[in-house]
The first five atom37 places (N, CA, C, CB, O) and aatype in JSON, in Angstrom:
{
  "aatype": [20, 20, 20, 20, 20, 20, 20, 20, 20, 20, 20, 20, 20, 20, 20, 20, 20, 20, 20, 20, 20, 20, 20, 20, 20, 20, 20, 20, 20, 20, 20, 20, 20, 20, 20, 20, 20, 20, 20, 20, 20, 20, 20, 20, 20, 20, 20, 20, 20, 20, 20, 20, 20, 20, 20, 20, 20, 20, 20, 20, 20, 20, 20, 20, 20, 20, 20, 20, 20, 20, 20, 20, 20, 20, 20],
  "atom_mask": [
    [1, 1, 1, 1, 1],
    [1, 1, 1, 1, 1],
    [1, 1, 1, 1, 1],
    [1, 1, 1, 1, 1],
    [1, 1, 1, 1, 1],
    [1, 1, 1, 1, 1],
    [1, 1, 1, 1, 1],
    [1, 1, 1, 1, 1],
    [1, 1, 1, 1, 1],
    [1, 1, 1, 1, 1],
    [1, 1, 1, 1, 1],
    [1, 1, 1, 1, 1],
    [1, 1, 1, 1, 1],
    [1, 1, 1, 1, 1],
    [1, 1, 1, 1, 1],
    [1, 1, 1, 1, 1],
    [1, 1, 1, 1, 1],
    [1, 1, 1, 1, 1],
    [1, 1, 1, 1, 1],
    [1, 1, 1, 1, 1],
    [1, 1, 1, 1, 1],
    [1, 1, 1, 1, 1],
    [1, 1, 1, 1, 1],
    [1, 1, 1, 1, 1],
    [1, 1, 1, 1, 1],
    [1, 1, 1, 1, 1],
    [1, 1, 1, 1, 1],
    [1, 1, 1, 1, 1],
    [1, 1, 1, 1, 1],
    [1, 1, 1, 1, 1],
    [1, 1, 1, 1, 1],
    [1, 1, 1, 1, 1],
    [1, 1, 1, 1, 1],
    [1, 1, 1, 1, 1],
    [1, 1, 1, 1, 1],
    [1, 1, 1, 1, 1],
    [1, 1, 1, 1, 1],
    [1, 1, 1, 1, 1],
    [1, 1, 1, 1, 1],
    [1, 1, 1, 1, 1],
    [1, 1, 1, 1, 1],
    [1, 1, 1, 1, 1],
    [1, 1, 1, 1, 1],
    [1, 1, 1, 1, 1],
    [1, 1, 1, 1, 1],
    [1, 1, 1, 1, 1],
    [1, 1, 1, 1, 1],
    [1, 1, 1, 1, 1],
    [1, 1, 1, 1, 1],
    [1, 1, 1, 1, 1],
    [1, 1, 1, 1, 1],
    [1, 1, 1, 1, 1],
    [1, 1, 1, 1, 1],
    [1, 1, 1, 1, 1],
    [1, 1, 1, 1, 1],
    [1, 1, 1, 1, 1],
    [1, 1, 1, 1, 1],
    [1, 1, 1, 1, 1],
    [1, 1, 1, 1, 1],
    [1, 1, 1, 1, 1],
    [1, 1, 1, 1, 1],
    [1, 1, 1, 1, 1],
    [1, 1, 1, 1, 1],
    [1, 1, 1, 1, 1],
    [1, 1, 1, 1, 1],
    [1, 1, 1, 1, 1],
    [1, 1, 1, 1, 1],
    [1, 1, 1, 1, 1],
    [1, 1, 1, 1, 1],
    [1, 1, 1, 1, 1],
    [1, 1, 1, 1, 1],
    [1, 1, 1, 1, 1],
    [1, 1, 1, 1, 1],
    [1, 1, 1, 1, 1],
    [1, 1, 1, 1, 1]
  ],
  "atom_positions": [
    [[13.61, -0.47, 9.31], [13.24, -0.66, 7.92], [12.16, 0.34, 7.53], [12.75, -2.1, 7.69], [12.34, 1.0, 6.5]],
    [[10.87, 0.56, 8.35], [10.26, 1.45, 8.11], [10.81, 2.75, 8.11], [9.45, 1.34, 8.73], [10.02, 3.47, 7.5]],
    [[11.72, 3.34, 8.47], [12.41, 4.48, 8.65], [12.95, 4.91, 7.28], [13.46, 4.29, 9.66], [12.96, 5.99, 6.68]],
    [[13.41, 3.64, 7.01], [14.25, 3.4, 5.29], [13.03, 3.91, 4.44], [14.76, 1.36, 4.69], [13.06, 4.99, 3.86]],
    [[11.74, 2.85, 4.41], [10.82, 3.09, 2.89], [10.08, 4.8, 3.59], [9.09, 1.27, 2.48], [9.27, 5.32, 2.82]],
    [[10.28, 5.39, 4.61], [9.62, 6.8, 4.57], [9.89, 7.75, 4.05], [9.51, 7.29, 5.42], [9.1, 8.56, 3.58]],
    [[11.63, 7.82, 4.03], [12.54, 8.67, 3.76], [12.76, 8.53, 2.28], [13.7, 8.48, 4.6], [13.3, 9.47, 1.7]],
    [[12.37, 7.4, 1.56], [12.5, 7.09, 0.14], [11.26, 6.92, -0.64], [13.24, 5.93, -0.01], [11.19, 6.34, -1.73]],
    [[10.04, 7.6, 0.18], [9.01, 7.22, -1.09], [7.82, 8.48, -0.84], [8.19, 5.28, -0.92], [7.39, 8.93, 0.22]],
    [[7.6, 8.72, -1.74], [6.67, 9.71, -1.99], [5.29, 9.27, -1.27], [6.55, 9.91, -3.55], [4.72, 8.35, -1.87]],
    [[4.43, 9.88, 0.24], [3.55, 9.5, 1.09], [2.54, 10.2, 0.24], [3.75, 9.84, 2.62], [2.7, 11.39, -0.06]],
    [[1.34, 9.38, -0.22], [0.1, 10.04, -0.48], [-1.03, 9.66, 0.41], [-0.27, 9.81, -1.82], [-1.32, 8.54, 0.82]],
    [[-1.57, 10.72, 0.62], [-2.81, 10.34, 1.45], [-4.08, 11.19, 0.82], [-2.55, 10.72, 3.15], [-3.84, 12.31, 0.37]],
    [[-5.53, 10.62, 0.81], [-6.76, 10.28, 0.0], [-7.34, 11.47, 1.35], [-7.42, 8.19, -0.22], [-6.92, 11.3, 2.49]],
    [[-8.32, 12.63, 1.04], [-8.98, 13.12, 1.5], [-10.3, 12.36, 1.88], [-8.96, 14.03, 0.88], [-10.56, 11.39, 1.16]],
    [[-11.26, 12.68, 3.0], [-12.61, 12.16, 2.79], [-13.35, 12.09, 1.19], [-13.45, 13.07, 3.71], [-13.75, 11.08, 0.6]],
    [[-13.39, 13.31, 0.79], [-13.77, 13.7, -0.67], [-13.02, 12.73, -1.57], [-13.35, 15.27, -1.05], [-13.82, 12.08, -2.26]],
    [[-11.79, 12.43, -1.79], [-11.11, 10.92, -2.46], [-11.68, 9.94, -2.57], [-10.13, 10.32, -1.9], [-12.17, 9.43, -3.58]],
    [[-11.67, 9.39, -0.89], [-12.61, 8.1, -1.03], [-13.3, 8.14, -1.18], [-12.88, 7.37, -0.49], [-13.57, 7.08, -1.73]],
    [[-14.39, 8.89, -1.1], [-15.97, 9.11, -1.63], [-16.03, 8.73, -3.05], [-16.54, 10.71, -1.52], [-16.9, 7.96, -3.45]],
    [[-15.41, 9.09, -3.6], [-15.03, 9.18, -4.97], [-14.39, 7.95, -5.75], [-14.13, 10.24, -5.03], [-14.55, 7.55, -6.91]],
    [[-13.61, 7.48, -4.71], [-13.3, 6.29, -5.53], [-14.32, 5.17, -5.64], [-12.11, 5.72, -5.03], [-14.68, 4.5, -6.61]],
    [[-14.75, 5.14, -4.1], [-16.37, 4.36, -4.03], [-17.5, 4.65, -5.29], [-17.23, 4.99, -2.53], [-18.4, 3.99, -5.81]],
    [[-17.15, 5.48, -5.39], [-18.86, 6.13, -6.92], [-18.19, 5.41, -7.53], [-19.31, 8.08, -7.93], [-18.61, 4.31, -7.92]],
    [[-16.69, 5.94, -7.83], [-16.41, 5.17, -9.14], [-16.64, 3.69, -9.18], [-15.02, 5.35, -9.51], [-17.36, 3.23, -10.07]],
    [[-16.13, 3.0, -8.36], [-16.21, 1.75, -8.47], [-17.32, 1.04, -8.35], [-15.52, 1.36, -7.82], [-17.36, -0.14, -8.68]],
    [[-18.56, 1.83, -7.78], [-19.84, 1.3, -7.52], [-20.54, 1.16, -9.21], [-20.74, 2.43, -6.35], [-21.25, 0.4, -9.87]],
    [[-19.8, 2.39, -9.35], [-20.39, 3.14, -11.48], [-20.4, 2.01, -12.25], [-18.99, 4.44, -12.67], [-21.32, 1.54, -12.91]],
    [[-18.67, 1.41, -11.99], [-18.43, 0.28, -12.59], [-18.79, -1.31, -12.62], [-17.57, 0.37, -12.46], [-18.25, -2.26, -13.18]],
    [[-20.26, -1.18, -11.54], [-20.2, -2.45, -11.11], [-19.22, -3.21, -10.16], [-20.19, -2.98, -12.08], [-19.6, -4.27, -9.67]],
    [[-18.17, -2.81, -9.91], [-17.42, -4.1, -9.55], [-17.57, -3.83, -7.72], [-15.49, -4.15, -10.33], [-17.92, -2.79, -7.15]],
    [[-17.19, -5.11, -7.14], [-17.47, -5.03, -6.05], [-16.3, -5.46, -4.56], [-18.6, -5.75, -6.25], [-15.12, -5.57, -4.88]],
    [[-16.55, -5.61, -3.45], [-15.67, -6.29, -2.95], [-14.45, -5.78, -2.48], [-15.5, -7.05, -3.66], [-14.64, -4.78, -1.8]],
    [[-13.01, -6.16, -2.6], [-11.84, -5.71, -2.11], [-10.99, -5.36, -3.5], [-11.16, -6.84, -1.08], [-9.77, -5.52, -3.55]],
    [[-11.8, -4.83, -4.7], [-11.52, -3.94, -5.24], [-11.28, -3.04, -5.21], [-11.78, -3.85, -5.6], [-10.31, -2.58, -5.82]],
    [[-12.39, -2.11, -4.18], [-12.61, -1.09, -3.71], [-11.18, -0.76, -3.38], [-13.63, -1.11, -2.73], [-10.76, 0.36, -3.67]],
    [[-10.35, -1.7, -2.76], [-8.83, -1.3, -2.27], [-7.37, -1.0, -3.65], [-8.36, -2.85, -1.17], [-6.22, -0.59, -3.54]],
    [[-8.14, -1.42, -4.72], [-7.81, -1.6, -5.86], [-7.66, 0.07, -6.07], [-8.83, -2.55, -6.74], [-6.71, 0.85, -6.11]],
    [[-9.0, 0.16, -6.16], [-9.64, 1.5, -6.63], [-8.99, 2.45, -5.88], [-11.19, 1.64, -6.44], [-8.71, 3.48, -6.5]],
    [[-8.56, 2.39, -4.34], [-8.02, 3.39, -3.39], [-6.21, 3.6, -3.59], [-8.45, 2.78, -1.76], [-5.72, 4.73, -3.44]],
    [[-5.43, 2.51, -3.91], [-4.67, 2.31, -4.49], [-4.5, 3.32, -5.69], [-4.82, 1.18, -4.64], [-3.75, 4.3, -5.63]],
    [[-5.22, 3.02, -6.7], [-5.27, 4.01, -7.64], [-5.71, 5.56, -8.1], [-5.64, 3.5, -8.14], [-5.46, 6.35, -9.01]],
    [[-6.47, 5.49, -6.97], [-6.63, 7.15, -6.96], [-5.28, 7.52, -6.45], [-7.94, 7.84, -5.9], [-4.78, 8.52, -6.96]],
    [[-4.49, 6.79, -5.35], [-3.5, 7.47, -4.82], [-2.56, 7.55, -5.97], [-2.97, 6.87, -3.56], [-1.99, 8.61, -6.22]],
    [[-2.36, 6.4, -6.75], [-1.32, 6.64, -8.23], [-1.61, 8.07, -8.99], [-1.71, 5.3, -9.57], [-0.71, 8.81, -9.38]],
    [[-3.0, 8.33, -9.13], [-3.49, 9.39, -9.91], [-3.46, 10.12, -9.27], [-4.51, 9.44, -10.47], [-3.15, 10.92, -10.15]],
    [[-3.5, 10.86, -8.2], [-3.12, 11.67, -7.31], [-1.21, 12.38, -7.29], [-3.58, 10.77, -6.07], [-0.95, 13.57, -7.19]],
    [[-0.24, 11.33, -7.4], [0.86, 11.13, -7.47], [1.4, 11.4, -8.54], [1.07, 10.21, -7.16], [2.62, 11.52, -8.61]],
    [[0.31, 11.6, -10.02], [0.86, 11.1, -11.26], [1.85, 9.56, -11.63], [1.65, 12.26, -11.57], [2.84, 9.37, -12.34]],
    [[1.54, 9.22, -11.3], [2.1, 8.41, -11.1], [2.29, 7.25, -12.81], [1.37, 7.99, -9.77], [1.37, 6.63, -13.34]],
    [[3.9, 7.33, -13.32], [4.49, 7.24, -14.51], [4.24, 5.62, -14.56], [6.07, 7.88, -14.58], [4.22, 5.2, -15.71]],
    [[4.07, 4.71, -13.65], [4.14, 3.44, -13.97], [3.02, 2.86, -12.53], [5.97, 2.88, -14.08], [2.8, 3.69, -11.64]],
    [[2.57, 1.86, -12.46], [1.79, 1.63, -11.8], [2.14, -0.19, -11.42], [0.51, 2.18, -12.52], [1.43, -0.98, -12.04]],
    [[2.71, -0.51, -10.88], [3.52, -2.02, -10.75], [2.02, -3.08, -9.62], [5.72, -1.65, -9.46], [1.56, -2.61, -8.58]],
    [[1.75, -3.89, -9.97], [0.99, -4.67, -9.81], [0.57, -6.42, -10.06], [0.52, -4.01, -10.18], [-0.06, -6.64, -11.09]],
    [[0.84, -7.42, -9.34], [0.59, -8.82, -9.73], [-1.13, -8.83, -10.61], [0.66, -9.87, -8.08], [-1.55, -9.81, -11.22]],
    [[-1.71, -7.83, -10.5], [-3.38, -8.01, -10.7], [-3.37, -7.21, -12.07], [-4.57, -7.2, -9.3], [-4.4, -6.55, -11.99]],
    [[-2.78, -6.92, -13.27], [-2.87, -5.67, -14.22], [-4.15, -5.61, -14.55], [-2.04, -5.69, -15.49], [-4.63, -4.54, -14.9]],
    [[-5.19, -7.19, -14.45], [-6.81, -6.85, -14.94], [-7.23, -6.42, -14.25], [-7.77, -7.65, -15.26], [-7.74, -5.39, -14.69]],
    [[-7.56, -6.66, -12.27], [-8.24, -5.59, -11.8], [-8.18, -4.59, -12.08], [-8.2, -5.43, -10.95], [-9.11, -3.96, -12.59]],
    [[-6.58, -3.94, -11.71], [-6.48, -2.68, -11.82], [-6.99, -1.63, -13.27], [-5.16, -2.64, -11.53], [-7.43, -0.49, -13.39]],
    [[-6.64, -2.67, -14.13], [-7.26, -2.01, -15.43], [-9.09, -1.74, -15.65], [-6.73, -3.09, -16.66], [-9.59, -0.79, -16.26]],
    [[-9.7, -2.67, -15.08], [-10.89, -2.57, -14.93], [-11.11, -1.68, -14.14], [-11.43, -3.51, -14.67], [-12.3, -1.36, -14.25]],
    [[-10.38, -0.85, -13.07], [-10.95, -0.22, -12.11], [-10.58, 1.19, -12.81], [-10.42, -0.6, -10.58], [-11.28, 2.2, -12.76]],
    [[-9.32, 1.07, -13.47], [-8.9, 2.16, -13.7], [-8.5, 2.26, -15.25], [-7.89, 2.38, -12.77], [-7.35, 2.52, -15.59]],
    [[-9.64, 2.03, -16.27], [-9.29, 1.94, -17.85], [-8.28, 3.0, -17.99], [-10.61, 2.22, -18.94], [-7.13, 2.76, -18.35]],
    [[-8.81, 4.43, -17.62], [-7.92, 5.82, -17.87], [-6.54, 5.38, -17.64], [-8.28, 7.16, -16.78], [-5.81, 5.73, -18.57]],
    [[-5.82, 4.58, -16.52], [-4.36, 4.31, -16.3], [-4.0, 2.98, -17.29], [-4.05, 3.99, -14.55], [-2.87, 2.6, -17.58]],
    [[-5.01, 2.5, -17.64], [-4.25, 0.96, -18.16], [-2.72, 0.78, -18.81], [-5.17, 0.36, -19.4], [-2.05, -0.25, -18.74]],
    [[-2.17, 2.51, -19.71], [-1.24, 1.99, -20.39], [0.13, 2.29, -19.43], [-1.28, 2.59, -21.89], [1.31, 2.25, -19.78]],
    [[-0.48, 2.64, -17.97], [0.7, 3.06, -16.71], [0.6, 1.85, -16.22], [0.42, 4.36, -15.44], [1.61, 1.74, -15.52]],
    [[-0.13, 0.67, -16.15], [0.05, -0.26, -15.34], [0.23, -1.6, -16.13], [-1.0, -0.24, -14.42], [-0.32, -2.12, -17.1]],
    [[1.39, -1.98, -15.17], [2.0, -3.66, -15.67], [2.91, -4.29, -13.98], [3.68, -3.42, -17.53], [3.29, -4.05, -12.83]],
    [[2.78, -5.17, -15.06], [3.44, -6.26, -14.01], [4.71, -6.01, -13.1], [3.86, -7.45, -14.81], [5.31, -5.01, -13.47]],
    [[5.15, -6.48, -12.28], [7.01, -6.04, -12.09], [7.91, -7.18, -12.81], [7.64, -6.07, -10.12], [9.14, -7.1, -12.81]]
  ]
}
């Protein structure tokens, strides 16, 4: 199965300099916690360009990431 989702999905991976970055951001914003994974998540979308952003959480993510809000919704 893992063989299946490798071959079919676009792999992004976050430099040291990324996460650094997503941390400021999210520290900027106040918010705290296992957001931060929110936030890492979404740099990788923005990284990707990424046209839609699928998520059970659309308020975290929107709080973490106002700039994407009108890429992210529900499935």
């Amino acid at each position: 199965m893992l063989e299946h989702f490798r071959r079919k999905f676009q792999w992004v991976e976050l430099n040291a300099d990324e996460v650094i970055e997503a941390a400021r951001g999210i520290s900027a914003l106040g918010l705290l916690g296992g957001m931060i994974y929110d936030a890492l998540l979404l740099a990788c979308a923005r990284k990707a360009a990424a046209e839609r952003i699928y998520t059970w959480n659309e308020r975290h993510f929107k709080l973490v990431a106002p700039d994407l809000a009108e890429r992210i919704v529900a499935p």
